[in-house]
C-alpha positions as CSV (number, residue, x, y, z in Angstrom):
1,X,0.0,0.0,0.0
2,X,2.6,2.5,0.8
3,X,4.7,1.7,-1.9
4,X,1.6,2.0,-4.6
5,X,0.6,5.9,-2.3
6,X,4.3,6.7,-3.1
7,X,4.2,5.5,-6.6
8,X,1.0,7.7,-7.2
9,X,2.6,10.8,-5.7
10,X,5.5,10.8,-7.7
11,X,3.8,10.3,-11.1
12,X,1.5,13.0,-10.0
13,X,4.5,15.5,-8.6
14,X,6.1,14.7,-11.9
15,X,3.3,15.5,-14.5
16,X,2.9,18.6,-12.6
17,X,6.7,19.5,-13.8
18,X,6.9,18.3,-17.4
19,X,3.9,19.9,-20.3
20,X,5.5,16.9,-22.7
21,X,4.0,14.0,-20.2
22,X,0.9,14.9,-19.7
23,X,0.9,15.1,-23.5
24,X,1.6,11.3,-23.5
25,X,1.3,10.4,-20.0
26,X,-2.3,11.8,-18.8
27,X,-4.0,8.4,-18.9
28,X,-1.2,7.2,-16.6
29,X,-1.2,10.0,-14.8
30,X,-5.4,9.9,-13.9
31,X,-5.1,6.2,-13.2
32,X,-2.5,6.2,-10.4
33,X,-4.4,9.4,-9.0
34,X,-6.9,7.2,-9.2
35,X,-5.4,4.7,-7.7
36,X,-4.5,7.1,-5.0
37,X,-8.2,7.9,-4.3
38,X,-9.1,4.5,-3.6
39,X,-6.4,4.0,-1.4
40,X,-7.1,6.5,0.7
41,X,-10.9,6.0,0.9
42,X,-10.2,2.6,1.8
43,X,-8.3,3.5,4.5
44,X,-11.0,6.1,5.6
45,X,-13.4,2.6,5.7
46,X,-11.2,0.8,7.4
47,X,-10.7,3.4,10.0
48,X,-14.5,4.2,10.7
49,X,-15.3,0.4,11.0
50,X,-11.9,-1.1,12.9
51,X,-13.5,-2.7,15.8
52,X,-9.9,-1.5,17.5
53,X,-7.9,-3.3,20.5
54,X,-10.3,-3.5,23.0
55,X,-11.8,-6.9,21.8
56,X,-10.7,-10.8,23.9
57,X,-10.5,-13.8,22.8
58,X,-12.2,-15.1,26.3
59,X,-15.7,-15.8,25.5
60,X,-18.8,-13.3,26.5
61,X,-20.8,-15.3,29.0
62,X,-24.4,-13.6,30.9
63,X,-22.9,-14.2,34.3
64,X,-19.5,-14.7,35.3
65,X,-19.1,-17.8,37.8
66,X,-18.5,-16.1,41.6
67,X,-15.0,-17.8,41.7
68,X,-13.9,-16.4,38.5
69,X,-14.9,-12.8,38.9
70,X,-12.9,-13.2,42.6
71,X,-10.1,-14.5,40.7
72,X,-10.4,-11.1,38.5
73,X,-10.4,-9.3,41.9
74,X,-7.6,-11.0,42.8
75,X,-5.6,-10.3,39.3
76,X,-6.8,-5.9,39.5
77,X,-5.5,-6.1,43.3
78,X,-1.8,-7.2,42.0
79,X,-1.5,-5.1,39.0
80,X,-2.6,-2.4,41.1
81,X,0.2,-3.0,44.2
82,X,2.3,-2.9,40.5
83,X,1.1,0.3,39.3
84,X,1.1,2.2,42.5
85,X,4.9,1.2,43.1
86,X,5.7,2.8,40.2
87,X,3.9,5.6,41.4
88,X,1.9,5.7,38.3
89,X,-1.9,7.8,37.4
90,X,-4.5,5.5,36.2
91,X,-7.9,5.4,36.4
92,X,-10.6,2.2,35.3
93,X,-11.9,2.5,31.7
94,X,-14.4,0.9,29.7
95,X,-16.0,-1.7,31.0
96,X,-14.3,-1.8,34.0
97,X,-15.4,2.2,34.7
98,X,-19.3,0.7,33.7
99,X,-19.0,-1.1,36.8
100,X,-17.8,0.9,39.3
101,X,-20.2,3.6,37.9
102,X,-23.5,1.2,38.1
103,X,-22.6,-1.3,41.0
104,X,-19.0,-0.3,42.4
105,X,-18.1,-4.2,41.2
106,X,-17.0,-6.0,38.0
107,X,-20.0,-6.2,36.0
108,X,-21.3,-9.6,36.4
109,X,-20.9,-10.7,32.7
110,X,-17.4,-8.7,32.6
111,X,-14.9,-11.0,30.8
112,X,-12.0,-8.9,32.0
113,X,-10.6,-5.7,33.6
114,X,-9.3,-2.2,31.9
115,X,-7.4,0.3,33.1
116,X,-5.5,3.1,31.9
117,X,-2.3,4.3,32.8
118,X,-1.1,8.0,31.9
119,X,2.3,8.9,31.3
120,X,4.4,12.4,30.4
121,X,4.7,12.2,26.6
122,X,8.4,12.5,27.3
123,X,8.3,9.2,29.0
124,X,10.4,6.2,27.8
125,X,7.5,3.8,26.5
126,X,9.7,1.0,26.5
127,X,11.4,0.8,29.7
128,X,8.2,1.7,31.4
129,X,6.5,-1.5,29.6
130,X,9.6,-3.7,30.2
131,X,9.5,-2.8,33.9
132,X,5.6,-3.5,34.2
133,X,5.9,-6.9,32.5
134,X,9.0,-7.7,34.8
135,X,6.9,-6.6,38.2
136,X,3.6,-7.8,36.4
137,X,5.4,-11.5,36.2
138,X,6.9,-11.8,39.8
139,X,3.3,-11.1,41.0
140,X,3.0,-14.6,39.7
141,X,0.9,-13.6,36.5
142,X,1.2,-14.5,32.8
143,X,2.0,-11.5,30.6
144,X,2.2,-10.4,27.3
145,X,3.1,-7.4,25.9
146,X,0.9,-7.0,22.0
147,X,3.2,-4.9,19.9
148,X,0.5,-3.8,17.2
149,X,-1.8,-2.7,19.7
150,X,0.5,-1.9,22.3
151,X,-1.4,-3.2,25.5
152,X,-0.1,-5.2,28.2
153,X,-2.3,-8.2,28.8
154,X,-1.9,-9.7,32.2
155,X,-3.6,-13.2,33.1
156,X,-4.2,-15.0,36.2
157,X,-2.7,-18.8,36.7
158,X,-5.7,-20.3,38.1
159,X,-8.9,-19.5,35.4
160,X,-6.7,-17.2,33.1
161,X,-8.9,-13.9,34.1
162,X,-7.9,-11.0,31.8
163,X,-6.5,-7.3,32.5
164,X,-5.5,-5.2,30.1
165,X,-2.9,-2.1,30.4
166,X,-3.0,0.6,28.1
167,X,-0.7,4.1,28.1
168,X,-1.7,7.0,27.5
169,X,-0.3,10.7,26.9
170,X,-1.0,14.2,25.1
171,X,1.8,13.3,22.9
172,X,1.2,16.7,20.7
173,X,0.5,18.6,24.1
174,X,-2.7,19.9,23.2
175,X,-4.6,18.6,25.4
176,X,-5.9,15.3,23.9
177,X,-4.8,12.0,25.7
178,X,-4.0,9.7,22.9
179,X,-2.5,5.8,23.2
180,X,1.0,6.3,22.8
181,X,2.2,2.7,22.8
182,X,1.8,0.2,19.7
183,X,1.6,0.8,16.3
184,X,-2.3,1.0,15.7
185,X,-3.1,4.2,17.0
186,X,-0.8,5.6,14.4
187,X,-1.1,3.3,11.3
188,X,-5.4,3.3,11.7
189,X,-4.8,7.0,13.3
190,X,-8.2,8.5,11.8
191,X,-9.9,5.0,13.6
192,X,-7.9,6.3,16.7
193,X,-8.7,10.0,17.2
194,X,-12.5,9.2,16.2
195,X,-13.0,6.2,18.5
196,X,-10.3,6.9,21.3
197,X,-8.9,9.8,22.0
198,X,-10.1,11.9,24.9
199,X,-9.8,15.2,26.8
200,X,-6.7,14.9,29.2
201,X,-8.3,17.0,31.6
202,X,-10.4,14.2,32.5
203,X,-7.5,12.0,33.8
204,X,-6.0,15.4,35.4
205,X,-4.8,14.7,38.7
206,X,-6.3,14.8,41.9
207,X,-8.9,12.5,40.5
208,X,-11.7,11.4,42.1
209,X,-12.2,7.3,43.2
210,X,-15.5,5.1,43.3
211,X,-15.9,1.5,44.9
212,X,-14.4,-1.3,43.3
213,X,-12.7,-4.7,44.0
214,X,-13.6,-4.1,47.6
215,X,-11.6,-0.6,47.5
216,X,-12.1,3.0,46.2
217,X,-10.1,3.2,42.2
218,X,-9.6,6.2,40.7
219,X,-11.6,7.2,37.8
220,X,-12.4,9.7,35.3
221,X,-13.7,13.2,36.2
222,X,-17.1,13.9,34.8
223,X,-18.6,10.7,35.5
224,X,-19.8,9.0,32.1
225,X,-18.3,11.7,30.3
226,X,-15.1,9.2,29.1
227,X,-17.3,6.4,28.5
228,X,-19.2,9.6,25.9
229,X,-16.0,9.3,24.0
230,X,-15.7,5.5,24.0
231,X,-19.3,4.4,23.3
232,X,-20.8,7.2,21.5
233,X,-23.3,5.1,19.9
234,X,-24.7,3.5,23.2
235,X,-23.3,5.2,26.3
236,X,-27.0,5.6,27.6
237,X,-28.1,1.4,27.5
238,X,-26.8,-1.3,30.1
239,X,-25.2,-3.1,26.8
240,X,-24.8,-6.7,27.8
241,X,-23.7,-10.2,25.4
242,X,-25.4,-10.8,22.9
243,X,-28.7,-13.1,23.8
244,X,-28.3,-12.2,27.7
């Protein structure tokens, strides 16, 4: 794909320099313009319809089993001893942020936990993530670090509950938090800003904490206002599995 966007540029930047080929070169010249159109609107599809990171492979269920979602408990309480020791701002998101909102608990079909973690835009991604994971495994977790989508994934021994990790920063400093880790938010970057990207002053420090996991967590400010930006096309319905 790049190659052919390349291709297409120079053929264009070209015919723009020399009166003799688009005497004998305009057909060429409208195709890979052409050719350039489609690419891009393609990738203006694939961005609005990229059903993005946040997906699992664990299946959705209507109810959780009470010894799994303790196990979950269980897996939040460790990553957060992590996170704190690194001194760290996060707060719950998606559907982790749904149930401390609605029942100050994991949702009772809630497959896993989410929590994002905000860093200075000047931070070293990579030592940061290779100093979670270490931490992350001597808690006695499984981890794995997803380089295209750049989340830590962090799974219990005992019924292989899910948490995920993801960084954040206002990497152009204007006051838009965007995932600075992983290469999807910049290769599907229209996908990114549209579906993910969110005020930073709603992860500003002091922030405010609701129950969960048999504690107080932070959260966003505003309430529901984050989970505006993350479901825009259902943030008002109790969405739960299909069939449930």
């Amino acid at each position: 794909m790049v190659f052919l966007w390349l291709n297409s540029i120079s053929y264009a930047h070209f015919a723009t320099k020399n009166k003799y080929y688009w005497r004998l070169g305009t057909d060429r010249t409208w195709k890979n313009l052409a050719l350039l159109a489609f690419i891009f609107f393609m990738y203006a599809w694939i961005c609005t319809r990229w059903q993005g990171w946040y997906g699992t492979d664990l299946e959705p269920r209507c109810v959780v089993p009470p010894e799994e979602i303790e196990d979950m408990r269980d897996l939040g309480r460790k990553t957060r001893s992590v996170l704190d020791k690194h001194g760290l701002t996060y707060v719950l998101g998606f559907g982790s942020l749904w149930g401390a909102l609605r029942i100050g608990d994991i949702l009772p079909w809630d497959i896993d936990i989410d929590l994002l973690v905000m860093v200075d835009r000047g931070a070293n991604m990579d030592q940061l993530v290779g100093e979670l994971q270490k931490d992350l495994l001597d808690q006695g977790l499984e981890v794995h670090y997803r380089d295209w989508i750049g989340i830590i994934q962090c799974y219990s021994t005992k019924y292989h509950s899910q948490l995920d990790i993801s960084i954040w920063c206002d990497y152009y400093g204007t006051g838009t938090m965007h995932r600075c880790t992983g290469m999807e938010p910049w290769v599907l970057w229209l996908h990114h800003r549209k579906k993910y990207a969110f005020p930073a002053r709603l992860v500003a420090p002091p922030l405010p904490t609701l129950p969960f996991i048999n504690g107080s967590w932070p959260v966003p400010h505003g309430g529901i206002e984050l989970q505006k930006v993350h479901y825009p096309d259902d943030w008002w319905k109790v969405s739960k599995p299909r069939g449930c």
